[in-house]
C-alpha atoms as an extended CHARMM CRD file, in Angstrom:
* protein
*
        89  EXT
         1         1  UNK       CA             75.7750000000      -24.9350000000       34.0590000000  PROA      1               0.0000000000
         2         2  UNK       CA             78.7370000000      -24.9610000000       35.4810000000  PROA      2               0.0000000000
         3         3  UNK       CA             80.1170000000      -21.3220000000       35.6280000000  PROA      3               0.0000000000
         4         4  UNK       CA             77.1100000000      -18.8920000000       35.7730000000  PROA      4               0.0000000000
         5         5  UNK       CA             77.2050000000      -14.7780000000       35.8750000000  PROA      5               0.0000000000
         6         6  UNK       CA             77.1340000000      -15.0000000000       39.8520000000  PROA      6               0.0000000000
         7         7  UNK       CA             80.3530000000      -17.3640000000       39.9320000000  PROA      7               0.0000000000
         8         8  UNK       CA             81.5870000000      -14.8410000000       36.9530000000  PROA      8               0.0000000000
         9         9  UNK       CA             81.3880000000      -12.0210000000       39.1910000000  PROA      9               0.0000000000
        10        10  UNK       CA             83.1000000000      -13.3070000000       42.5090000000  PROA      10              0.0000000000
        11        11  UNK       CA             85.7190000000      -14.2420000000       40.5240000000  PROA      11              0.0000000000
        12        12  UNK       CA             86.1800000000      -10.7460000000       39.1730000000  PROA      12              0.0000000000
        13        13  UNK       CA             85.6030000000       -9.4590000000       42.4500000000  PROA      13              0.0000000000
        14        14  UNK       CA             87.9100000000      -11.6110000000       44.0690000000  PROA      14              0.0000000000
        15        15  UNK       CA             91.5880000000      -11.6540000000       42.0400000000  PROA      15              0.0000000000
        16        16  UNK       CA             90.4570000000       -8.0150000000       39.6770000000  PROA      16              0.0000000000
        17        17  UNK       CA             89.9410000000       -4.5700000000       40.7980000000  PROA      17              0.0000000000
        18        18  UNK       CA             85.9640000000       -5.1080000000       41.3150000000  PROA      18              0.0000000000
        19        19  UNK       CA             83.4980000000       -7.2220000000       39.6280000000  PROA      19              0.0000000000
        20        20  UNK       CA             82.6120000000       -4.2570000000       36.8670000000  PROA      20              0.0000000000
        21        21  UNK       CA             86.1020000000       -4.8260000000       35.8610000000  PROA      21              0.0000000000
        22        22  UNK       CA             86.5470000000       -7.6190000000       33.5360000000  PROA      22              0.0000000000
        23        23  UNK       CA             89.7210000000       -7.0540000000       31.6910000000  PROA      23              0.0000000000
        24        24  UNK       CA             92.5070000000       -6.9040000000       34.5980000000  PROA      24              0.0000000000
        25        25  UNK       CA             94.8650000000       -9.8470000000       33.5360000000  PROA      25              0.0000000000
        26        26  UNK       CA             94.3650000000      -11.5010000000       37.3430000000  PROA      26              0.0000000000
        27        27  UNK       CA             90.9170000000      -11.9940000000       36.7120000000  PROA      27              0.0000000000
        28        28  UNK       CA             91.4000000000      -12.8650000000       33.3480000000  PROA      28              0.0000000000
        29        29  UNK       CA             93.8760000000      -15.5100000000       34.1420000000  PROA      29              0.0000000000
        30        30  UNK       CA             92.0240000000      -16.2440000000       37.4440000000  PROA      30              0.0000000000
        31        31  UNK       CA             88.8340000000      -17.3350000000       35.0090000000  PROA      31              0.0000000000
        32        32  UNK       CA             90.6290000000      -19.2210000000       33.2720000000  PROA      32              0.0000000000
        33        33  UNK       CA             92.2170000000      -21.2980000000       35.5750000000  PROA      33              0.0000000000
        34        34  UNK       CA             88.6530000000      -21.7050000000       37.0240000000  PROA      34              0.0000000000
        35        35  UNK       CA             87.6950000000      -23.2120000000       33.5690000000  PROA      35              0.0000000000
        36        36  UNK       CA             90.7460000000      -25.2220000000       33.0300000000  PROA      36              0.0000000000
        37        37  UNK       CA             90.3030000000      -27.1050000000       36.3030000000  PROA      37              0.0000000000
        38        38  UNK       CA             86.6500000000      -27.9880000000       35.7820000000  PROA      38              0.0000000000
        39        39  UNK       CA             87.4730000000      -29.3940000000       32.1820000000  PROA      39              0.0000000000
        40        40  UNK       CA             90.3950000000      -31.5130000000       33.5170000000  PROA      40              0.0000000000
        41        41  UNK       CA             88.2730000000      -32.8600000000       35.6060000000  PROA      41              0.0000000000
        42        42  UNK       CA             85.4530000000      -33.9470000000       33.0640000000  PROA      42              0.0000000000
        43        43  UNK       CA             88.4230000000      -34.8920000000       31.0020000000  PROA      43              0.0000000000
        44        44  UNK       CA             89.1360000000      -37.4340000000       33.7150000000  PROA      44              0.0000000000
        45        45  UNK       CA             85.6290000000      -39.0350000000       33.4270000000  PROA      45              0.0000000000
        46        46  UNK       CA             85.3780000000      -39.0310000000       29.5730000000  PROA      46              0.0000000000
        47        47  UNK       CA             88.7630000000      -39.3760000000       27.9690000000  PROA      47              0.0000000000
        48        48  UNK       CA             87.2890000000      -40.0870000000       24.4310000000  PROA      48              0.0000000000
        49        49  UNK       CA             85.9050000000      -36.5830000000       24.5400000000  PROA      49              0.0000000000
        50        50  UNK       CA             88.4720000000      -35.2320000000       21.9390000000  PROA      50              0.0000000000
        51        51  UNK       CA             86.4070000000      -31.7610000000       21.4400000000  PROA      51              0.0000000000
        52        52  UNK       CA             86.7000000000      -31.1350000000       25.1500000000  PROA      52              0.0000000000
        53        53  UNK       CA             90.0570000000      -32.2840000000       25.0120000000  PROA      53              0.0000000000
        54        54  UNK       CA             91.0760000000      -29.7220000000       21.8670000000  PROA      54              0.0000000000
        55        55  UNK       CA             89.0210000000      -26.8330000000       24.0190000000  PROA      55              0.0000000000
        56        56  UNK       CA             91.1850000000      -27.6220000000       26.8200000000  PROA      56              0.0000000000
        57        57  UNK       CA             94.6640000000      -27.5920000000       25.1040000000  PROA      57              0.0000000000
        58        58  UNK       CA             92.8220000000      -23.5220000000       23.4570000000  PROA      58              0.0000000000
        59        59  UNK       CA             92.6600000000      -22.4290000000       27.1730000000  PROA      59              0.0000000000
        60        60  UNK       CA             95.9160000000      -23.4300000000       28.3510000000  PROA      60              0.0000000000
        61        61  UNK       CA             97.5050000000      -21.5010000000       25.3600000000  PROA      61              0.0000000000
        62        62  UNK       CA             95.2290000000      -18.2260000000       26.3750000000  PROA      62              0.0000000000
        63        63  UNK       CA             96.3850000000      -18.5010000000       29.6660000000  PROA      63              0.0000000000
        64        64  UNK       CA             99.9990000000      -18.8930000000       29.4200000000  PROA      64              0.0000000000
        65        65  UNK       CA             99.8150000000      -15.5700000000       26.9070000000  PROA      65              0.0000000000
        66        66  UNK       CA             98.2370000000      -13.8040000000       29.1750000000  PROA      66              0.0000000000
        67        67  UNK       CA            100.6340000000      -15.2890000000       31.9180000000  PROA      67              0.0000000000
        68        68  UNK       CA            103.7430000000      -13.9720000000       29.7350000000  PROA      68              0.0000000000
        69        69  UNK       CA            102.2540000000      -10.7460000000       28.7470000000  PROA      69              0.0000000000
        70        70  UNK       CA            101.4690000000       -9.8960000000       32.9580000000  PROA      70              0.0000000000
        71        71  UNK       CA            105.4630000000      -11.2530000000       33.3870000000  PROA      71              0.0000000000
        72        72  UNK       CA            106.3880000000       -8.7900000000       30.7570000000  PROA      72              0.0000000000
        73        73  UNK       CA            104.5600000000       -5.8960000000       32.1180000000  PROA      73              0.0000000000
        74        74  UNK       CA            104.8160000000       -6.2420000000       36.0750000000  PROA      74              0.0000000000
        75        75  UNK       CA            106.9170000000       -9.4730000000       37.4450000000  PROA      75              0.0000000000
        76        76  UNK       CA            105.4010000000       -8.9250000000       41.0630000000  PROA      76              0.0000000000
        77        77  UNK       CA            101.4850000000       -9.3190000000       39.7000000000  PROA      77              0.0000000000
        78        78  UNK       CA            102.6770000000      -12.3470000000       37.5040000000  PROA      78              0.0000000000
        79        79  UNK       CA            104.1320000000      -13.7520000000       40.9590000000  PROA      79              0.0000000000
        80        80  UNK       CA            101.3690000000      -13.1330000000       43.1330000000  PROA      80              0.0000000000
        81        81  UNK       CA             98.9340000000      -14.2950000000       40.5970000000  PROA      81              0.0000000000
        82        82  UNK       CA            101.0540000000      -17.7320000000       39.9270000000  PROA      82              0.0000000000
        83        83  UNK       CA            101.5890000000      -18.4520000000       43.9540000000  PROA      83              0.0000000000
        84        84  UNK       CA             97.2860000000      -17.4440000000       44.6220000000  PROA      84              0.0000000000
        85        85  UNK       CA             96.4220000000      -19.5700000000       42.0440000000  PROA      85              0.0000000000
        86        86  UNK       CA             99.0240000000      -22.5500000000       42.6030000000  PROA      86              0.0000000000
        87        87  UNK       CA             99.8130000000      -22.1780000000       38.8310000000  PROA      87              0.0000000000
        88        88  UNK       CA            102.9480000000      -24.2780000000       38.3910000000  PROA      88              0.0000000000
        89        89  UNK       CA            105.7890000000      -22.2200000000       35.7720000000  PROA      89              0.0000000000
């Protein structure tokens, strides 16, 4: 398995508050990312996986809404979040 509890929890710990805290929009966004990039890359090996594909294009939607609800709230998380994570916008 690609993303286990341990690799949960640095990522937590690493862009939230602390690795208890799994509802700051960095980490939330921060997961995601993680996610996005590991199914782009199986997308790149199987591109007649259509589920993966559809799971992929679900992500990318969560993402940029959490993306424009961090912009909304505080512009200087939203652009310390997009430059850390080499997020393109």
């Amino acid at each position: 398995m690609y993303l286990t509890s341990e690799k949960k929890a640095e990522i937590f710990a690493q862009y939230g508050k602390d690795a208890k805290n799994t509802g700051v929009a960095e980490s939330q966004i921060a997961l995601f990312t993680f996610r996005i990039n590991h199914l782009t890359e199986h997308l790149k090996k199987n591109h007649k996986d259509f589920g993966t594909e559809r799971a992929l294009t679900s992500l990318v939607g969560k993402r940029r809404k959490m993306l424009d609800y961090l912009k909304a709230r505080d512009i200087e998380r939203y652009r310390a979040i997009i430059k850390v994570l080499g997020i393109r916008k």
